[in-house]
mmJSON file of the N, C-alpha and C atoms, coordinates in Angstrom:
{"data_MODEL":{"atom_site":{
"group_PDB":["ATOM","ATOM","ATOM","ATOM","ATOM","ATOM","ATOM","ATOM","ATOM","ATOM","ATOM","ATOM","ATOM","ATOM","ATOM","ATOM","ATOM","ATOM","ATOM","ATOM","ATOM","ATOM","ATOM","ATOM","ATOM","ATOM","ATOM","ATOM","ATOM","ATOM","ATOM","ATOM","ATOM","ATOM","ATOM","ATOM","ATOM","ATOM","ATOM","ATOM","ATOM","ATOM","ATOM","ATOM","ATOM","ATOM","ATOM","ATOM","ATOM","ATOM","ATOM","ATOM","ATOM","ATOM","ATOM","ATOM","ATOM","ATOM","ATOM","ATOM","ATOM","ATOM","ATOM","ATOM","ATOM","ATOM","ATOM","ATOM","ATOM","ATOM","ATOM","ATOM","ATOM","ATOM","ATOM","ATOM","ATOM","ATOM","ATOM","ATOM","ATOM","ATOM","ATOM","ATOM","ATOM","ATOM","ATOM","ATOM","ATOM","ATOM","ATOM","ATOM","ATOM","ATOM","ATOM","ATOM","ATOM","ATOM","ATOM","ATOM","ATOM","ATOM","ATOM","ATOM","ATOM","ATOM","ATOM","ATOM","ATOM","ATOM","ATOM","ATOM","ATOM","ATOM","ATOM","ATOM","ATOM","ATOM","ATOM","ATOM","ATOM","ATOM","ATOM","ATOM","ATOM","ATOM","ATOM","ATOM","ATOM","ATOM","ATOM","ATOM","ATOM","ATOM","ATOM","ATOM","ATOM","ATOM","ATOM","ATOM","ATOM","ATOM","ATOM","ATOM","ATOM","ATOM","ATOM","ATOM","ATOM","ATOM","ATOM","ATOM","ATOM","ATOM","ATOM","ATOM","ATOM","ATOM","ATOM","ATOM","ATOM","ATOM","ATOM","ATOM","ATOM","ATOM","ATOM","ATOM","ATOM","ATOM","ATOM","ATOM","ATOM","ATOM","ATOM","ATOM","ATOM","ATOM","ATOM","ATOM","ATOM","ATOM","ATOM","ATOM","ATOM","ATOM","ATOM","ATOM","ATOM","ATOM","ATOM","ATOM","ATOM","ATOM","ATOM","ATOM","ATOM","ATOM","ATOM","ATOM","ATOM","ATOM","ATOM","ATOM","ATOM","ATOM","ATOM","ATOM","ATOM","ATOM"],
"id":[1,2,3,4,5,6,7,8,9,10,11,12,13,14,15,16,17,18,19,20,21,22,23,24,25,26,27,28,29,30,31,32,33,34,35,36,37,38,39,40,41,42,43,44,45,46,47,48,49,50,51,52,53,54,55,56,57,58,59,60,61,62,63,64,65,66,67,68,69,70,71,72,73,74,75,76,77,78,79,80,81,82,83,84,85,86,87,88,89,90,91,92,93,94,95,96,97,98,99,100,101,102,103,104,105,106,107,108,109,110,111,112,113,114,115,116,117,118,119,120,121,122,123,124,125,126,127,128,129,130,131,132,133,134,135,136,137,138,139,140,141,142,143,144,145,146,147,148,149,150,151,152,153,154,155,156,157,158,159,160,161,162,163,164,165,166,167,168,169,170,171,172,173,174,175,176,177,178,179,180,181,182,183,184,185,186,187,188,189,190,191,192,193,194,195,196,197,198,199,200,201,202,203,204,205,206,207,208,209,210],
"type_symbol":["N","C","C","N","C","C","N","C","C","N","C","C","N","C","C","N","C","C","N","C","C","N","C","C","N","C","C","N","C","C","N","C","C","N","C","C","N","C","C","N","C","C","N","C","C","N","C","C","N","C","C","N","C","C","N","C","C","N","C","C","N","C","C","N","C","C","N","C","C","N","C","C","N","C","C","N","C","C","N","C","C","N","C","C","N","C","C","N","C","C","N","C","C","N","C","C","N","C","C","N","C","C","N","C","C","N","C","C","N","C","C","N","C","C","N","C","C","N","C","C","N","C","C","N","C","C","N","C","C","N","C","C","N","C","C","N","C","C","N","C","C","N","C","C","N","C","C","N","C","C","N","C","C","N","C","C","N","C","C","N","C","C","N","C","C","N","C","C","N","C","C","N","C","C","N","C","C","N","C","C","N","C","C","N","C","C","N","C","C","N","C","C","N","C","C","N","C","C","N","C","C","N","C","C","N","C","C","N","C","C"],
"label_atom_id":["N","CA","C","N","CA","C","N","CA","C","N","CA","C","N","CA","C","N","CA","C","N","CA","C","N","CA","C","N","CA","C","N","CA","C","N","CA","C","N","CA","C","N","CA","C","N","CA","C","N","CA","C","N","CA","C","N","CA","C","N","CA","C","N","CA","C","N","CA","C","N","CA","C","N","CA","C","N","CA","C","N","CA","C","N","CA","C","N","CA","C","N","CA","C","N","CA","C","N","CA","C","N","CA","C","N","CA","C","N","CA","C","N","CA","C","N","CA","C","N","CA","C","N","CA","C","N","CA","C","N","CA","C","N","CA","C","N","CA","C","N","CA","C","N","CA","C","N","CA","C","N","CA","C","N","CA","C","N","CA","C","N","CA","C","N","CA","C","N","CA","C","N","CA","C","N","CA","C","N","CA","C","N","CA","C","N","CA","C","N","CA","C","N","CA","C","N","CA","C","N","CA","C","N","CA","C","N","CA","C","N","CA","C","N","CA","C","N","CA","C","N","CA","C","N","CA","C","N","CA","C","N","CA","C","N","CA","C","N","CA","C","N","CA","C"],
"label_alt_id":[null,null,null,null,null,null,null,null,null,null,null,null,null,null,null,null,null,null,null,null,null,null,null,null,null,null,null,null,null,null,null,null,null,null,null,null,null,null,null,null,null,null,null,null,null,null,null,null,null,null,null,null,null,null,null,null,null,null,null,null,null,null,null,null,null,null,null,null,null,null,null,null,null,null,null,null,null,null,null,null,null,null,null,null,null,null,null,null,null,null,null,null,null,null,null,null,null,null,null,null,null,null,null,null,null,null,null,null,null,null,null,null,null,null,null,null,null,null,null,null,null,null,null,null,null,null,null,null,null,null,null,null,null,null,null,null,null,null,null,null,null,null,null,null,null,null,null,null,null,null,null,null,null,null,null,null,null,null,null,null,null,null,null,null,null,null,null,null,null,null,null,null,null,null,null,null,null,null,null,null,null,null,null,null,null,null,null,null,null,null,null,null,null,null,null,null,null,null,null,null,null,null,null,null,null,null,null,null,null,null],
"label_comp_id":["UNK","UNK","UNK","UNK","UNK","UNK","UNK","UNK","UNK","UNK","UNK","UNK","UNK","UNK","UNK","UNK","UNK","UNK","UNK","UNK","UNK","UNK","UNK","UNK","UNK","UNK","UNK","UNK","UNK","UNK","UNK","UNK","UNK","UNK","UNK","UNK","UNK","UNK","UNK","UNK","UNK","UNK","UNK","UNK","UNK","UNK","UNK","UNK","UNK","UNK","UNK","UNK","UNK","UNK","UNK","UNK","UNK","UNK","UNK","UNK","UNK","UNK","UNK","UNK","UNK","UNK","UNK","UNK","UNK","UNK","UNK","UNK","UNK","UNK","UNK","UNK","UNK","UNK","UNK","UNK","UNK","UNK","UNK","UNK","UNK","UNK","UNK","UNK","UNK","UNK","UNK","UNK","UNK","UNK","UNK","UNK","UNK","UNK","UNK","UNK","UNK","UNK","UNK","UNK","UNK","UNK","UNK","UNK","UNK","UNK","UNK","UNK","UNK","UNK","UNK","UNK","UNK","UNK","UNK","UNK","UNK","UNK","UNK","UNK","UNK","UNK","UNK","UNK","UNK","UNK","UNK","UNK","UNK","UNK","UNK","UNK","UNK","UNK","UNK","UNK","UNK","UNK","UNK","UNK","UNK","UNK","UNK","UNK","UNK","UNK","UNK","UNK","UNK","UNK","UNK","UNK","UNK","UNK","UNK","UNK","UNK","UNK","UNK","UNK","UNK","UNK","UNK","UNK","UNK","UNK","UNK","UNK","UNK","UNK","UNK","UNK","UNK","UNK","UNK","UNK","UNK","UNK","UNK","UNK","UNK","UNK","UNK","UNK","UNK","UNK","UNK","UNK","UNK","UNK","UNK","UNK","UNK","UNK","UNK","UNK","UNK","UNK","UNK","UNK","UNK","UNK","UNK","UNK","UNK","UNK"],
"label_asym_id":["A","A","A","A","A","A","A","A","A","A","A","A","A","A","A","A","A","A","A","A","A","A","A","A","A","A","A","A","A","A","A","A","A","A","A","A","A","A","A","A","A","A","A","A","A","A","A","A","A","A","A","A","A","A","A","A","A","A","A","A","A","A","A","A","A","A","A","A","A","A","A","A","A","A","A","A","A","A","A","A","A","A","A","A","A","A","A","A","A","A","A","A","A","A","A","A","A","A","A","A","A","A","A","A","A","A","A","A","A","A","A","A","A","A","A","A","A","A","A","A","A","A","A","A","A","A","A","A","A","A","A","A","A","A","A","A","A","A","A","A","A","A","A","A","A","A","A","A","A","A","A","A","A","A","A","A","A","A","A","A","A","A","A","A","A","A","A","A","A","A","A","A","A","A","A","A","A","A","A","A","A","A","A","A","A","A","A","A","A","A","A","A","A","A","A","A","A","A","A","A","A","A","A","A","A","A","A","A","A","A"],
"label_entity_id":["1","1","1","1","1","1","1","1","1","1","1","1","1","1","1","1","1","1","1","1","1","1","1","1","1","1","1","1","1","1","1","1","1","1","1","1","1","1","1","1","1","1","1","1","1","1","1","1","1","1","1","1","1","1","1","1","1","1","1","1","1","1","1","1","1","1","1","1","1","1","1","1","1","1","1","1","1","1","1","1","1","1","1","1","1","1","1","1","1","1","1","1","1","1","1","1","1","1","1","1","1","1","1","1","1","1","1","1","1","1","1","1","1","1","1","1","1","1","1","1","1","1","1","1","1","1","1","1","1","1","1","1","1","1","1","1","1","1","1","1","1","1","1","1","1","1","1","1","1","1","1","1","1","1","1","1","1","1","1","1","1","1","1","1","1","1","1","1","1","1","1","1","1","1","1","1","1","1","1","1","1","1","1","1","1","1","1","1","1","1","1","1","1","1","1","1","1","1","1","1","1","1","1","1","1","1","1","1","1","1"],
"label_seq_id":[1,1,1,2,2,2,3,3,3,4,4,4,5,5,5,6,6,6,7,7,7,8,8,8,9,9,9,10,10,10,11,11,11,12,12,12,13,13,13,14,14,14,15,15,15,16,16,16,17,17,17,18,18,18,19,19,19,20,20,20,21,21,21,22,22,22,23,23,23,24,24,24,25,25,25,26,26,26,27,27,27,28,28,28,29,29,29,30,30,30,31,31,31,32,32,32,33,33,33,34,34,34,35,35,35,36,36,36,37,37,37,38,38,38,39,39,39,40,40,40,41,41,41,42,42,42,43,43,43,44,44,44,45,45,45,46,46,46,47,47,47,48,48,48,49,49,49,50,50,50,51,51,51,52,52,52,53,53,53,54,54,54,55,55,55,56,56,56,57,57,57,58,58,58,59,59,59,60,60,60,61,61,61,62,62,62,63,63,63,64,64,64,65,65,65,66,66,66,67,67,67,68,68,68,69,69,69,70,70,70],
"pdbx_PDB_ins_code":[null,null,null,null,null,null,null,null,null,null,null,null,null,null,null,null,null,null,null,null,null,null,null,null,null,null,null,null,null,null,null,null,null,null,null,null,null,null,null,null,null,null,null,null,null,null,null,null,null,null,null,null,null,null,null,null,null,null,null,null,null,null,null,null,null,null,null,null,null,null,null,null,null,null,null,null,null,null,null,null,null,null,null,null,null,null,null,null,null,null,null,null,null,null,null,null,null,null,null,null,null,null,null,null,null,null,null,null,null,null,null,null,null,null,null,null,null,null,null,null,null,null,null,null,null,null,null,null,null,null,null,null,null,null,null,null,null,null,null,null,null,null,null,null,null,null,null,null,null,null,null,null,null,null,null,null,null,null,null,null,null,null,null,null,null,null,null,null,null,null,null,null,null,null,null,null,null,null,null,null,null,null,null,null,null,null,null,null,null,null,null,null,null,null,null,null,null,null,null,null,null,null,null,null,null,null,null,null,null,null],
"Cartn_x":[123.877,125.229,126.249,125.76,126.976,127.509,125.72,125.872,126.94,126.716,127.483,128.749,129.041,130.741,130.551,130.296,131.058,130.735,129.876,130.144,131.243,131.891,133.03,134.458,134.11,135.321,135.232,134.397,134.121,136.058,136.684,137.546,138.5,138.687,140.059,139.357,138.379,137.634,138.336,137.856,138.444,139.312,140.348,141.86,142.407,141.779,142.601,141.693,141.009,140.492,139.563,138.703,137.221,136.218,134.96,133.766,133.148,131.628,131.178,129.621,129.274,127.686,127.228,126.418,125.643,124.812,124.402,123.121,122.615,121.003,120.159,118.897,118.327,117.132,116.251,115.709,115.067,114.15,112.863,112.645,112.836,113.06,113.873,112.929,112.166,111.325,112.134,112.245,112.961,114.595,115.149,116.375,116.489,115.762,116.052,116.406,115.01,114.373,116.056,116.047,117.368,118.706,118.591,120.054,119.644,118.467,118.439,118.469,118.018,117.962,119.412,120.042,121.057,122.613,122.303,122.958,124.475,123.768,124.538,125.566,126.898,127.594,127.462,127.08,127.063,125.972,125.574,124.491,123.835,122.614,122.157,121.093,121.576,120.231,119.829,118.803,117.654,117.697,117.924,118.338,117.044,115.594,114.757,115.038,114.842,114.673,116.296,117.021,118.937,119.386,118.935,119.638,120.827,121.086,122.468,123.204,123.304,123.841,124.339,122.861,123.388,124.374,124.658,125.125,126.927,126.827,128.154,128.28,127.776,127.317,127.901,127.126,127.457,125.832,125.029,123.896,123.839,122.903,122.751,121.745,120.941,119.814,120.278,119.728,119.638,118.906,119.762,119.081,118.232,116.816,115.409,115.828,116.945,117.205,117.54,118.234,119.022,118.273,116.776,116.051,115.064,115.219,114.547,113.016,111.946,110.525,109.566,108.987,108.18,107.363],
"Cartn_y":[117.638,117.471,117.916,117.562,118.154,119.419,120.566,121.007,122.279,121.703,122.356,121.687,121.008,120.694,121.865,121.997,122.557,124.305,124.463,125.811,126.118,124.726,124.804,125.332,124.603,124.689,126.056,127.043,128.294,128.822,129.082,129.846,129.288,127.805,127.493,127.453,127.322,127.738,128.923,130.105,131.474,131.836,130.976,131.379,131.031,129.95,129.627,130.331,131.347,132.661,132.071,130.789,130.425,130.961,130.689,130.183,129.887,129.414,128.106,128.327,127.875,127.627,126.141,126.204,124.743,124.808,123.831,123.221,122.109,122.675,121.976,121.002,119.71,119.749,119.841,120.682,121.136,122.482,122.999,124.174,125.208,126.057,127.697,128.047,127.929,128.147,127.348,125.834,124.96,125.667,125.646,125.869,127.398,128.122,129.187,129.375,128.455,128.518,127.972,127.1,125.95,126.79,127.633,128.307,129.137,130.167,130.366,130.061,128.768,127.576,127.505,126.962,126.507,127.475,128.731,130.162,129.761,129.343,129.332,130.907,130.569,132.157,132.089,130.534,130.321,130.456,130.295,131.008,128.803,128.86,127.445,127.874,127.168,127.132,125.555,126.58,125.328,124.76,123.537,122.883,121.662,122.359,120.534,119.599,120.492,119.304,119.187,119.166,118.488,119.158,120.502,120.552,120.907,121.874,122.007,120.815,119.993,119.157,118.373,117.768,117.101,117.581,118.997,119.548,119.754,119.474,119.88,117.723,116.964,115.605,115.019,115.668,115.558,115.277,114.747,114.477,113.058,112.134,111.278,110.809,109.716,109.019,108.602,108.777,108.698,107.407,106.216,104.846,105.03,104.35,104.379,104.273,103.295,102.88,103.767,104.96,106.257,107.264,107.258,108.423,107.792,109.241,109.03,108.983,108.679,108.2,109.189,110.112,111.274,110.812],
"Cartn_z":[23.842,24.337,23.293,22.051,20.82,20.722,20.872,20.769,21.812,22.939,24.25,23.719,23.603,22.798,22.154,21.26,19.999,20.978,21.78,22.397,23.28,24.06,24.774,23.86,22.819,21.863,21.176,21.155,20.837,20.844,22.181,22.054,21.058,20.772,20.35,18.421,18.306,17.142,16.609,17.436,17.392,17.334,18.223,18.162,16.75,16.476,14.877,13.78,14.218,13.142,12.171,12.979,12.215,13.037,12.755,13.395,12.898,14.093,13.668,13.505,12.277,12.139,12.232,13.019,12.784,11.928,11.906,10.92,11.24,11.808,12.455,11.116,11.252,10.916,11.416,12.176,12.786,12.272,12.444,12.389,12.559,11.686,12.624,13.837,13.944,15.541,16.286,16.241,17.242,17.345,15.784,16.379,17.153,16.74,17.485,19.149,19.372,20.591,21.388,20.658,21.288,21.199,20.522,20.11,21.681,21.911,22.983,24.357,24.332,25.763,26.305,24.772,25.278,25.199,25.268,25.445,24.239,23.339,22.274,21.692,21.713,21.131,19.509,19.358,17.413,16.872,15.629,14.876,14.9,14.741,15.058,13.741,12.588,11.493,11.052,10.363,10.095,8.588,8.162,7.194,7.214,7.162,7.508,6.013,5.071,3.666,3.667,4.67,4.258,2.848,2.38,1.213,1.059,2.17,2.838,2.896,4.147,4.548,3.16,2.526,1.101,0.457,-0.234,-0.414,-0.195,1.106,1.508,1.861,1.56,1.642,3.483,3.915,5.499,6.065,4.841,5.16,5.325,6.921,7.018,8.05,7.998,8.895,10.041,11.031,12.38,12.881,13.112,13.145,14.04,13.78,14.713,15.762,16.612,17.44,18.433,18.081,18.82,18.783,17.862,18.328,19.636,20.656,21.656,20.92,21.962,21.899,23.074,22.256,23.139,23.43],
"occupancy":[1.0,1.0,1.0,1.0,1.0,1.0,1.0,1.0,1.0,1.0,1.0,1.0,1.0,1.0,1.0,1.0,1.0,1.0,1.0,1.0,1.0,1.0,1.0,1.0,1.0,1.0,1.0,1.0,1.0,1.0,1.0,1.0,1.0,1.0,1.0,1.0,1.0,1.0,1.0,1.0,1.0,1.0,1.0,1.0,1.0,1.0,1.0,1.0,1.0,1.0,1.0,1.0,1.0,1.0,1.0,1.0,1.0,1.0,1.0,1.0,1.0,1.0,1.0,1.0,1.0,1.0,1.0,1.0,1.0,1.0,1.0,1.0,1.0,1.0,1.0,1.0,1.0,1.0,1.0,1.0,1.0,1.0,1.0,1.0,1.0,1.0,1.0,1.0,1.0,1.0,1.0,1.0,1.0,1.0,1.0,1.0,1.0,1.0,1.0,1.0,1.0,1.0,1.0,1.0,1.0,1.0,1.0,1.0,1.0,1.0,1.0,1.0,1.0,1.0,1.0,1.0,1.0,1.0,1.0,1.0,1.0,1.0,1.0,1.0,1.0,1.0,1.0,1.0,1.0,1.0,1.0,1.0,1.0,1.0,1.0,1.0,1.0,1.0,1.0,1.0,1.0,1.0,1.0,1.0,1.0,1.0,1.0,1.0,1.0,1.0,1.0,1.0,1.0,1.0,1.0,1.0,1.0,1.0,1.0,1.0,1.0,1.0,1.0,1.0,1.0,1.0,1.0,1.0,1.0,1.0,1.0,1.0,1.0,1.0,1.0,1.0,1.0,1.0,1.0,1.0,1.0,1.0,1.0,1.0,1.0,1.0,1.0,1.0,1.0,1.0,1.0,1.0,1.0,1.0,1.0,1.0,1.0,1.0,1.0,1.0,1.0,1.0,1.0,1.0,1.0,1.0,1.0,1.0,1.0,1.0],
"B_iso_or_equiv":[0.0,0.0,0.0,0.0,0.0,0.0,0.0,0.0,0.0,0.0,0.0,0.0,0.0,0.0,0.0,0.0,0.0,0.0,0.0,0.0,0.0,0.0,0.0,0.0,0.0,0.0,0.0,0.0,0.0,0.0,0.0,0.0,0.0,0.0,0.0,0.0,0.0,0.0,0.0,0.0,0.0,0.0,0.0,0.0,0.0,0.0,0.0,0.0,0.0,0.0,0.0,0.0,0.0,0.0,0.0,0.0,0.0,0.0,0.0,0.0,0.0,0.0,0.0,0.0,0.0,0.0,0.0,0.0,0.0,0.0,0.0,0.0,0.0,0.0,0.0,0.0,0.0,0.0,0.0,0.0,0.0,0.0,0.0,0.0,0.0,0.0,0.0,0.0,0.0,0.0,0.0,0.0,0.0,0.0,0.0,0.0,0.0,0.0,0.0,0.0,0.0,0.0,0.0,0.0,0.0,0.0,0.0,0.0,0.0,0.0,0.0,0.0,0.0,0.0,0.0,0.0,0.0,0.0,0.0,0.0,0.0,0.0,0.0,0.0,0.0,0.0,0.0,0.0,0.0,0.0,0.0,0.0,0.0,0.0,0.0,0.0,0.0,0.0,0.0,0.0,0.0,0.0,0.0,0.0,0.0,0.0,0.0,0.0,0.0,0.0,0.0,0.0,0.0,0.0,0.0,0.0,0.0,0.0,0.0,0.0,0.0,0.0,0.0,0.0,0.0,0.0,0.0,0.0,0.0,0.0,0.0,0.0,0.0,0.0,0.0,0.0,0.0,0.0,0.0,0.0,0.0,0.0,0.0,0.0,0.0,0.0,0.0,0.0,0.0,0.0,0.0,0.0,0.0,0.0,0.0,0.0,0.0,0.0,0.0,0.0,0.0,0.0,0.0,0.0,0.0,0.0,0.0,0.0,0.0,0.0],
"pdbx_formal_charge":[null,null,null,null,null,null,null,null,null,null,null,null,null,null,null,null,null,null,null,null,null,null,null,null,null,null,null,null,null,null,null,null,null,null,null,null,null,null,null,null,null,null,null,null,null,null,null,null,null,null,null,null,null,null,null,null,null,null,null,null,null,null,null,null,null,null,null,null,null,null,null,null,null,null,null,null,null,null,null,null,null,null,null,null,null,null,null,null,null,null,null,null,null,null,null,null,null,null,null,null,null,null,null,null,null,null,null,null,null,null,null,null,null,null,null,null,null,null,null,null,null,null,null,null,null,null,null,null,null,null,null,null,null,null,null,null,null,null,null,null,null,null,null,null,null,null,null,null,null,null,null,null,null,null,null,null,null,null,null,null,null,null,null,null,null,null,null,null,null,null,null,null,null,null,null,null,null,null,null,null,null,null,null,null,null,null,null,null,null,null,null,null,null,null,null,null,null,null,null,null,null,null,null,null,null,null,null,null,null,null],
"auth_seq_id":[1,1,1,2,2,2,3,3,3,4,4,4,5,5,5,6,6,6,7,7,7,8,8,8,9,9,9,10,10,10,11,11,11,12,12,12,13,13,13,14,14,14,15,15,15,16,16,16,17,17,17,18,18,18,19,19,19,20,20,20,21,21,21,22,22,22,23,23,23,24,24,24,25,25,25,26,26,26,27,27,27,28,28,28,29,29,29,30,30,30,31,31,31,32,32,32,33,33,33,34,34,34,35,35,35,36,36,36,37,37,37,38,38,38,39,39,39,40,40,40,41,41,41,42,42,42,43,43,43,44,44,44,45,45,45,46,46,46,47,47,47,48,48,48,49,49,49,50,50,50,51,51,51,52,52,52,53,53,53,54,54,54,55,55,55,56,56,56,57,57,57,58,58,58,59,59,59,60,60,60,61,61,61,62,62,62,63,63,63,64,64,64,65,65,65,66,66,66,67,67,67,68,68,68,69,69,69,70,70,70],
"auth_comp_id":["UNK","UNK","UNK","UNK","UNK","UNK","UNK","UNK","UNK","UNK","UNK","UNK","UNK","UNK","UNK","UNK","UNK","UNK","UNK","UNK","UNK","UNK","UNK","UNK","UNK","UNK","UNK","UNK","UNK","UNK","UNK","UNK","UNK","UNK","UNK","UNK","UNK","UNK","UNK","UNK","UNK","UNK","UNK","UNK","UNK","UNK","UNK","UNK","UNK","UNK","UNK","UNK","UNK","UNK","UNK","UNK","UNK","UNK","UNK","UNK","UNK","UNK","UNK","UNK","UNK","UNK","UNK","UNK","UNK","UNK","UNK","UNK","UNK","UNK","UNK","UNK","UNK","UNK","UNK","UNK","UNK","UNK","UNK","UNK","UNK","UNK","UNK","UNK","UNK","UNK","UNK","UNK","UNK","UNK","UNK","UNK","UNK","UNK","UNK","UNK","UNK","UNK","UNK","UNK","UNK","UNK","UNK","UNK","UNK","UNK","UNK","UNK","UNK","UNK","UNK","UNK","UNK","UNK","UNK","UNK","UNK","UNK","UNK","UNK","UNK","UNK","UNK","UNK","UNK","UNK","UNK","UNK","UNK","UNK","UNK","UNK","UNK","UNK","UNK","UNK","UNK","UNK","UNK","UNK","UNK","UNK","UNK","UNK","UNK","UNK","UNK","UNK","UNK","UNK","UNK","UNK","UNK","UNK","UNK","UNK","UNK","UNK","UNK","UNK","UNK","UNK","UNK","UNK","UNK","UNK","UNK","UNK","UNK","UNK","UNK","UNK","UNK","UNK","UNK","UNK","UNK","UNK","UNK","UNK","UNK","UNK","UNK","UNK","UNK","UNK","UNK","UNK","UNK","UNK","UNK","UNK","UNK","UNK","UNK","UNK","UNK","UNK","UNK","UNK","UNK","UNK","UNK","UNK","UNK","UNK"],
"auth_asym_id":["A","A","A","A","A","A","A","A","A","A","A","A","A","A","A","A","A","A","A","A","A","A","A","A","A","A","A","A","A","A","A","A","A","A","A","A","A","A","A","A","A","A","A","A","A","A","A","A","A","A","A","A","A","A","A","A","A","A","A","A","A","A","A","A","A","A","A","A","A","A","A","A","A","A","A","A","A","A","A","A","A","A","A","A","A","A","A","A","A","A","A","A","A","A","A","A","A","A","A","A","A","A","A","A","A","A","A","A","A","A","A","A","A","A","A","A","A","A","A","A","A","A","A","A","A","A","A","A","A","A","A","A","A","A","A","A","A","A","A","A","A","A","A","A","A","A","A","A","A","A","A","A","A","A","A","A","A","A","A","A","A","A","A","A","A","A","A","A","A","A","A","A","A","A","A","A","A","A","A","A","A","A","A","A","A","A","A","A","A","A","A","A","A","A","A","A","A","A","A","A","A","A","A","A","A","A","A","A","A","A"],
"auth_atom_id":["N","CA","C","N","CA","C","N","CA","C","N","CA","C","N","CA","C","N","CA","C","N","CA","C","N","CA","C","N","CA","C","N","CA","C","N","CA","C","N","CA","C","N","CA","C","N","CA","C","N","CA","C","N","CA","C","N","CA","C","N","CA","C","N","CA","C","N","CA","C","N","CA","C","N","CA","C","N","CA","C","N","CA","C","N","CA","C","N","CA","C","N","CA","C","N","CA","C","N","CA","C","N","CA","C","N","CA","C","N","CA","C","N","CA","C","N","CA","C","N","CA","C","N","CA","C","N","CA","C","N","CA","C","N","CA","C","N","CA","C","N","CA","C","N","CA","C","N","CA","C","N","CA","C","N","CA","C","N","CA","C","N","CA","C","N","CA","C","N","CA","C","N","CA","C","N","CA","C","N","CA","C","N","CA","C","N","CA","C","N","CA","C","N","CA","C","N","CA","C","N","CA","C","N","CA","C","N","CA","C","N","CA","C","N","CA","C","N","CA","C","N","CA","C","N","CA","C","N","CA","C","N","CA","C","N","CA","C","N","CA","C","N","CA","C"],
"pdbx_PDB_model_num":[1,1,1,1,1,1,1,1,1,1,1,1,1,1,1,1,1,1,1,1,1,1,1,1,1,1,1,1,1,1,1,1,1,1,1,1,1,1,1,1,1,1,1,1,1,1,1,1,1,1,1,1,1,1,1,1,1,1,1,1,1,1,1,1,1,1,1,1,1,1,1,1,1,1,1,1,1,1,1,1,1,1,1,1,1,1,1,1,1,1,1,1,1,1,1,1,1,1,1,1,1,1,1,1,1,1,1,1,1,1,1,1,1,1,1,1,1,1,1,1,1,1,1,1,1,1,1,1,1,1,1,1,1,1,1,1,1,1,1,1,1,1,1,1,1,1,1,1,1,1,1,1,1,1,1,1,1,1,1,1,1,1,1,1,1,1,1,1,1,1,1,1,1,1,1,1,1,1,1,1,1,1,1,1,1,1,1,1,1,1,1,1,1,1,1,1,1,1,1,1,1,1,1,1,1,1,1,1,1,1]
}}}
């Protein structure tokens, strides 16, 4: 769902002369796949060990509670 936000918001992104990379933890196979599924116009990368995220300190845990259960 985030990610279709942040694709809606694509034009007004643009209009103010940014754009947008995500950063997934996910595998570049997954995010790819997903960048394709979900007809993404933004670039969707893969950050699994958070060194990115840490980095820019926008890194954080996902309470057990809110991850779904496959």
């Amino acid at each position: 769902m985030q990610l279709q936000a942040y694709q809606k918001a694509i034009p007004e992104i643009h209009d103010l002369g940014a754009k947008l990379i995500a950063i997934s933890p996910q595998s570049p196979g997954h995010s790819l796949s997903q960048q394709e599924k979900e007809e993404l116009s933004f670039k969707l990368l893969s950050d699994m060990q958070g060194e990115v995220a840490a980095q820019y300190e926008v890194l954080f845990t996902v309470p057990s509670e809110a991850v779904e259960s496959r």
